[in-house]
C-alpha positions as CSV (number, residue, x, y, z in Angstrom):
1,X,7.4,-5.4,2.1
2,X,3.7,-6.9,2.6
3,X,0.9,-4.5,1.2
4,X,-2.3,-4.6,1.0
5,X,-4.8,-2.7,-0.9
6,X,-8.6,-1.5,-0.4
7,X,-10.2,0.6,-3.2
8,X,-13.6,2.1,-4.9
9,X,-14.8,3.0,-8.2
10,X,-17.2,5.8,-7.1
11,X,-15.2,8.2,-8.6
12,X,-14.1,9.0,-12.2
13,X,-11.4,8.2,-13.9
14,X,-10.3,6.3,-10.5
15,X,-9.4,3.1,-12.5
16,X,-6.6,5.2,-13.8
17,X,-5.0,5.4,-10.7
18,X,-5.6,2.5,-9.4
19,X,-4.0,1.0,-12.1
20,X,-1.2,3.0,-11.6
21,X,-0.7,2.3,-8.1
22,X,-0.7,-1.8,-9.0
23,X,1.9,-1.0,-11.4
24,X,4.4,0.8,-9.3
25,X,3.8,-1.7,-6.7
26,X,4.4,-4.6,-9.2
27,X,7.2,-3.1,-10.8
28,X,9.0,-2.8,-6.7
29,X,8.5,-6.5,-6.6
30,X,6.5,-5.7,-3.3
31,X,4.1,-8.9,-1.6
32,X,0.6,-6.8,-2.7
33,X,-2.4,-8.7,-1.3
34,X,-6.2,-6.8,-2.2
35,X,-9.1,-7.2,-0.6
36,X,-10.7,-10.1,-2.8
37,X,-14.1,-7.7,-3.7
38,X,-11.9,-5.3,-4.9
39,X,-9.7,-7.5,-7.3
40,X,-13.2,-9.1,-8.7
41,X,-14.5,-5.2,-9.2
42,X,-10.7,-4.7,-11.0
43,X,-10.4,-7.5,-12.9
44,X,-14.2,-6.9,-14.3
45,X,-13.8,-3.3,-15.0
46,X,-12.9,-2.5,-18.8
47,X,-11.5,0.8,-18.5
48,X,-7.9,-1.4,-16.9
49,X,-6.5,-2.8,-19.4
50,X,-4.2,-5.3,-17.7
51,X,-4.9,-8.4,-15.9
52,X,-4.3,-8.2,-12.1
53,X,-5.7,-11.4,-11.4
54,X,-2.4,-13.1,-10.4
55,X,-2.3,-11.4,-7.5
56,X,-3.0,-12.8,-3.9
57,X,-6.3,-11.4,-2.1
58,X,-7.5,-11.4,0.9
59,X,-10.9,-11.1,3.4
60,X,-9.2,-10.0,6.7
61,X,-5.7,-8.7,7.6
62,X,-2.8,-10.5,10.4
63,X,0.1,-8.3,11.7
64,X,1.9,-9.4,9.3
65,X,1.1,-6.3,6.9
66,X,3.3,-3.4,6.9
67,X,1.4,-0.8,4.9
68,X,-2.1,-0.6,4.3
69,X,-3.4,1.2,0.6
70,X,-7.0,3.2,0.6
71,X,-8.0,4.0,-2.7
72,X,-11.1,6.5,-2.9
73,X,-12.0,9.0,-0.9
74,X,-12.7,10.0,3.4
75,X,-15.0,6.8,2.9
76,X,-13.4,4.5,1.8
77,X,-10.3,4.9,4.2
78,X,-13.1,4.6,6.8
79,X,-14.0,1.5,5.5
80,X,-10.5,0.0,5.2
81,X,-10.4,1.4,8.7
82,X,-12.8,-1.6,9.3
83,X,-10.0,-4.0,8.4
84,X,-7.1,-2.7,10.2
85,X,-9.3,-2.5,13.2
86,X,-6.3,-2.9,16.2
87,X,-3.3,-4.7,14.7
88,X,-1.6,-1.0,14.2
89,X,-0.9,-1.3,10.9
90,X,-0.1,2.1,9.1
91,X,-2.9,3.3,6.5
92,X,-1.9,5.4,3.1
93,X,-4.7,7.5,2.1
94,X,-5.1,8.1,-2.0
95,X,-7.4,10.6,-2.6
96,X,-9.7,9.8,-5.9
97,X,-12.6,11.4,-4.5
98,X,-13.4,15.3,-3.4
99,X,-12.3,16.8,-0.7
100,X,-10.0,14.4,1.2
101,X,-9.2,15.4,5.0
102,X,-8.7,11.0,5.6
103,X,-6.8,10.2,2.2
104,X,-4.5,13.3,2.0
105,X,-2.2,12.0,-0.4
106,X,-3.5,13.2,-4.1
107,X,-4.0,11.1,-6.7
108,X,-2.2,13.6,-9.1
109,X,1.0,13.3,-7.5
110,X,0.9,9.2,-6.4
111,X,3.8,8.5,-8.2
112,X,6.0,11.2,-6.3
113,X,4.3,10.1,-3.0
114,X,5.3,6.6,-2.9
115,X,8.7,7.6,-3.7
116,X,8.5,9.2,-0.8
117,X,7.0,6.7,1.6
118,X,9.4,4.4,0.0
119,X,12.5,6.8,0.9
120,X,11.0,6.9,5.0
121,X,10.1,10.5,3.7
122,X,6.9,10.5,6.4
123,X,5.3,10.4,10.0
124,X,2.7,8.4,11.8
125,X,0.0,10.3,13.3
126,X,-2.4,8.1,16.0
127,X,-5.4,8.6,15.5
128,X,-8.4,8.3,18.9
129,X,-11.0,5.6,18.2
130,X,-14.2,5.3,20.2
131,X,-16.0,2.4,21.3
132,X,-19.4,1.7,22.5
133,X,-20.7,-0.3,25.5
134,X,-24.5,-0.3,26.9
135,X,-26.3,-1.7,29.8
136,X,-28.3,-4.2,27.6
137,X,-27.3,-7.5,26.4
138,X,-29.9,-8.3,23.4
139,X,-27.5,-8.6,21.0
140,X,-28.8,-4.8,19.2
141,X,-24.8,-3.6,19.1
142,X,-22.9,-3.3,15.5
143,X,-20.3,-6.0,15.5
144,X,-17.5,-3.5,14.6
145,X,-18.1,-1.8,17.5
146,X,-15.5,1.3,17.1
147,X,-15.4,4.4,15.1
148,X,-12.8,6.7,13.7
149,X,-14.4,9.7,12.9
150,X,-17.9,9.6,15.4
151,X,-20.7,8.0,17.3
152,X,-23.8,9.5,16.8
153,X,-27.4,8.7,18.1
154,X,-30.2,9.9,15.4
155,X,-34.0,9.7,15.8
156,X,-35.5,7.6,13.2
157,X,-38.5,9.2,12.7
158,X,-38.1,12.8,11.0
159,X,-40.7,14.2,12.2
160,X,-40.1,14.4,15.8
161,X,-37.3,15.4,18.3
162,X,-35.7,13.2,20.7
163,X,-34.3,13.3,23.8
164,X,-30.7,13.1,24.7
165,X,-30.0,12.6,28.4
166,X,-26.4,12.8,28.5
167,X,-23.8,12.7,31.6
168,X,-19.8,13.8,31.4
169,X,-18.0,10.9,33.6
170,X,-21.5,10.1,35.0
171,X,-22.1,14.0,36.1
172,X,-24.9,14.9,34.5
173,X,-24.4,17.5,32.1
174,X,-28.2,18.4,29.9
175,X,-30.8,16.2,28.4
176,X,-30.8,17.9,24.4
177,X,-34.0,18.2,23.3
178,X,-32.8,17.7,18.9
179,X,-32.6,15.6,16.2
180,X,-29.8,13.8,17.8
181,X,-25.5,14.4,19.2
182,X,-22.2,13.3,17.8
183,X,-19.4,12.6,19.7
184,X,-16.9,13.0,17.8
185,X,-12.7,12.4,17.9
186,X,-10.8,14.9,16.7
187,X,-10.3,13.0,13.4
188,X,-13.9,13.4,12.8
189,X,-14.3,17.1,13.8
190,X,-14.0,17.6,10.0
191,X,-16.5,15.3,9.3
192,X,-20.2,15.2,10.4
193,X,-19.6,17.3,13.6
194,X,-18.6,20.3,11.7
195,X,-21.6,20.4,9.4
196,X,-23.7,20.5,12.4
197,X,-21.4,23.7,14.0
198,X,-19.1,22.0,15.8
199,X,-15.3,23.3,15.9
200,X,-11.8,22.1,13.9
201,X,-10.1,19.9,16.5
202,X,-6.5,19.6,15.8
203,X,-5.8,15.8,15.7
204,X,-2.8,15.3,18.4
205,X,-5.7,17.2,21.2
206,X,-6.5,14.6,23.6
207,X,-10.3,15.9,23.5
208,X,-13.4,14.9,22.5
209,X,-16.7,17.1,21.0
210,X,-19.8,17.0,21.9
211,X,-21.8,18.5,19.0
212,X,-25.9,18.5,18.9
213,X,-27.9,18.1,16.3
214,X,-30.4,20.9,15.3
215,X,-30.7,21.0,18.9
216,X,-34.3,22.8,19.7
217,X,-32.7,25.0,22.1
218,X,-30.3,28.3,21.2
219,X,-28.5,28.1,24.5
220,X,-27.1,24.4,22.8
221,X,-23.5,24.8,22.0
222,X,-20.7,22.0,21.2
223,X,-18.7,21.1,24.4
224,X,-15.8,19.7,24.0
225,X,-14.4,17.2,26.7
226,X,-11.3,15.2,27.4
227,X,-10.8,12.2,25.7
228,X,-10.1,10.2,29.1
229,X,-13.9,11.0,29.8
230,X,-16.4,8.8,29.8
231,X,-19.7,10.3,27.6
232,X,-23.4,8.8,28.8
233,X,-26.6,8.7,26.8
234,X,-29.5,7.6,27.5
235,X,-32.2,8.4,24.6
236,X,-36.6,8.9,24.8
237,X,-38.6,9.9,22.4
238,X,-42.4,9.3,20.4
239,X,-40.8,6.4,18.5
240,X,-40.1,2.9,20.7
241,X,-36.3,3.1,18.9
242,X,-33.4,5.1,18.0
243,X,-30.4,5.0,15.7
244,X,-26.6,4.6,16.8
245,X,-24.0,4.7,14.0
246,X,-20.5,4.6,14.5
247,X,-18.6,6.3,11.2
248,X,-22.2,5.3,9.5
249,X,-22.5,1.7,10.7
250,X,-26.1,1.5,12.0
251,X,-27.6,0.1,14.8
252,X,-31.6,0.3,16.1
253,X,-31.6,0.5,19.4
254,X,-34.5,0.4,22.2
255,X,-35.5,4.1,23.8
256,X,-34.0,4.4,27.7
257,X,-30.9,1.9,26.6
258,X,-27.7,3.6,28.3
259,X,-24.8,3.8,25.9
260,X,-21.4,4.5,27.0
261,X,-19.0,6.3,25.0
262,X,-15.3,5.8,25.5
263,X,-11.9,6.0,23.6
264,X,-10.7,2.8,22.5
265,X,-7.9,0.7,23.7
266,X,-6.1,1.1,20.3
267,X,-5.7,4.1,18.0
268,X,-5.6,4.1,14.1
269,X,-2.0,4.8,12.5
270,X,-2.4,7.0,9.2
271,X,0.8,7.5,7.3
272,X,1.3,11.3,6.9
273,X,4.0,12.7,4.5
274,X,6.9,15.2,5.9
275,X,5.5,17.7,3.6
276,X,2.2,17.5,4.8
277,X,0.5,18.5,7.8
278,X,-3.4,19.0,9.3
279,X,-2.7,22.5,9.3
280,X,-1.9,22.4,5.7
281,X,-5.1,20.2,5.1
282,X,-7.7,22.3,6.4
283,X,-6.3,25.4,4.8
284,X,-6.1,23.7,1.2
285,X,-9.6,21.8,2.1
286,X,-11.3,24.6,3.5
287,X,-10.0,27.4,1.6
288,X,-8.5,29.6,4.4
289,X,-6.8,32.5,3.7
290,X,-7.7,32.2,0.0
291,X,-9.1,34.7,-1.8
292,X,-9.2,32.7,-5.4
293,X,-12.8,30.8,-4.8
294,X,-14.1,34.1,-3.9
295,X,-13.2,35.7,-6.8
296,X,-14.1,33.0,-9.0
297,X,-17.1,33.4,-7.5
298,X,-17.6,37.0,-8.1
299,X,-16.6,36.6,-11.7
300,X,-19.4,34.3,-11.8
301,X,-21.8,36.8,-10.4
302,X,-20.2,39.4,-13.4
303,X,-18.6,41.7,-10.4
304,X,-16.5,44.5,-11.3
305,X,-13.7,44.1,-8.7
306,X,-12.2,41.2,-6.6
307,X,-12.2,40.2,-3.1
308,X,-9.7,42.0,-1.5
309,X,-9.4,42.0,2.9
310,X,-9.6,45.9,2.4
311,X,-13.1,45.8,0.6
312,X,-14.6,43.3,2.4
313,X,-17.3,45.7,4.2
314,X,-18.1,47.3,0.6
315,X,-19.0,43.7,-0.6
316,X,-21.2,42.7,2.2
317,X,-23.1,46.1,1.6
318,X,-23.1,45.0,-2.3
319,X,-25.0,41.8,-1.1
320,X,-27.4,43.6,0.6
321,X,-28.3,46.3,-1.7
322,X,-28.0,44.1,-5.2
323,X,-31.5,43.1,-5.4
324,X,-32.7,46.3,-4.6
């Protein structure tokens, strides 16, 4: 088997883990290839205590992989998203950072995890992938034109509002007076979109969100679209430029530039464990249907009682009348 591995310190203690991971790959006599940054970053880093630079390295990936490592957090998988790109090869998420709706697999229970992968014990879920085109040709677009999670279009200058003309399969649909839209997949509904109000898309819906950005208007509401549609934007505002990112890749673009909005050609293939699932995810990464963080929170706060779905009106009339 032909592995390769992308990783990132920004977390602590993640040089445990990676460590581990290396080991266990070793130990299967696996091909392991990592990106050649990363194995500079390993081999300097004195917290691992064993030598990893034997191993093969690489800049960019061929088909020839089979399984893809992240090591990090949501943002790192993006970025090893960025090497994958379209050759469909399968992505393992390793959660070392917080909350982890991309890299679902925990570093806690690794070991048990690649058992499992190694045993077929998991799924492929295709992820949607935008892409961007626009009806200038001055070279302003991000090379890596695609993005997992969202496109968004941001004004640059924070103290003043844009406008977002925007048309739904060229039908125009509202010009958003705000500090900017996402169009989002449904991968990234947990990401950027959803801090701004937009809903939890369940990954296998073949739709698309349209969520604004402090939009200066209250009747502005996320739309969500199918993913066969073709989104339209064309941008004007005080400032001669705006920003385009796509999953946090930025581009300055010129005010009145059309960009299109489509899904991608290919989709992204993250391995997913049998025991796992998105509904699973947002429940443990949201904290649905859990009373614990509540109460933790009341015990905090030196509250007599805990949460219970029977005493929920009594505690919002506690809130109220606490500081009085």
């Amino acid at each position: 088997m032909k592995i390769g591995i992308y990783g990132q310190f920004y977390h602590e203690n993640s040089e445990i883990y990676i460590q581990m991971l290396l080991d266990i790959l070793q130990k299967k006599e696996f091909e392991v290839f990592i990106e050649k940054e990363f194995l500079g970053i390993i081999n300097h880093n004195q917290e691992i205590t064993k030598n990893f630079s034997e191993l093969s390295t690489f800049t960019t990936l061929d088909s020839s992989f089979d399984v893809f490592f992240s090591i990090g957090g949501d943002g790192t998988l993006l970025k090893a998203v960025t090497f994958v790109q379209d050759l469909g090869i399968p992505i393992v998420g390793i959660n070392t950072g917080r909350l982890g709706f991309l890299a679902t697999i925990q570093k806690e229970e690794m070991a048990q995890s690649l058992n499992q992968i190694l045993n077929g014990e998991y799924s492929i879920s295709e992820r949607t992938v935008l892409t961007v085109e626009t009806d200038s040709d001055d070279g302003q677009m991000i090379p890596l034109n695609f993005a997992l999670n969202e496109v968004a279009v941001n004004r640059r200058n924070t103290t003043s509002m844009i406008k977002v003309e925007t048309l739904v399969d060229n039908r125009y649909l509202t010009s958003y007076w705000s500090d900017g839209l996402i169009v989002a997949t449904p991968t990234g509904s947990t990401g950027y979109s959803l801090s701004c109000g937009g809903p939890v898309i369940e990954p296998n819906t073949r739709g698309l969100v349209l969520t604004p950005i402090a939009a200066h208007n209250l009747t502005a509401r996320p739309l969500v679209v199918p993913d066969s549609a073709v989104i339209s934007l064309k941008i004007s505002g005080r400032e001669d430029t705006f920003l385009l990112s796509l999953d946090s890749r930025i581009a300055t673009i010129q005010n009145e530039t059309w960009i299109h909005i489509k899904k991608a050609h290919f989709s992204i293939r993250l391995l997913q464990l049998n025991e796992d699932s998105f509904i699973k995810t947002i429940r443990k990464k949201l904290l649905w249907g859990r009373t614990s963080a509540i109460n933790k929170i009341f015990e905090l706060l030196g509250f007599p009682f805990t949460f219970q779905p029977t005493n929920n009106k009594i505690f919002q009339r506690l809130l109220m009348n606490r500081d009085k």
